[in-house]
N, C-alpha and C positions, 0 to 999 in steps of 0.2 A: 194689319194688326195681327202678331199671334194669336194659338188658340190660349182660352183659357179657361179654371175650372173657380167655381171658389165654393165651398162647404162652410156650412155655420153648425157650430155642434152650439146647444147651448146644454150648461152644465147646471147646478144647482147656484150659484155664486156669481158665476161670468157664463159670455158667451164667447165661443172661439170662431172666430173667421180666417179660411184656413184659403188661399191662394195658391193654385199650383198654375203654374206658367211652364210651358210645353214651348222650348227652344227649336230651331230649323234643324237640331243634332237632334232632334229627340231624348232629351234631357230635359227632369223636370224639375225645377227649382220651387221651393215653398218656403211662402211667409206667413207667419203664425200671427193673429192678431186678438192679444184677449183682451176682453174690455167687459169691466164688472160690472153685474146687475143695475144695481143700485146709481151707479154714472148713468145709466141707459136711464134708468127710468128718472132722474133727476130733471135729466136732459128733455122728458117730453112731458115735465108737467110745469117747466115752467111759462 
């Protein structure tokens, strides 16, 4: 399995989860994943 890294910035609205994947070339590819507050917390009161 590659290395990899992942960061959560959380903002005032969303949270970003940020993905960076470090190839065998040493090249880092990143997927950005926001997902709004309000989903998050929808999601863990029901």
């Amino acid at each position: 399995m590659e290395p990899y890294k992942i960061h959560a910035i959380a903002t005032r609205h969303c949270v970003d989860f940020i993905f960076y994947s470090i190839s065998d070339e040493s090249v880092e590819t990143r997927l950005k994943l926001s997902i709004p507050v309000n989903t998050i917390s929808s999601y863990f009161h029901t």
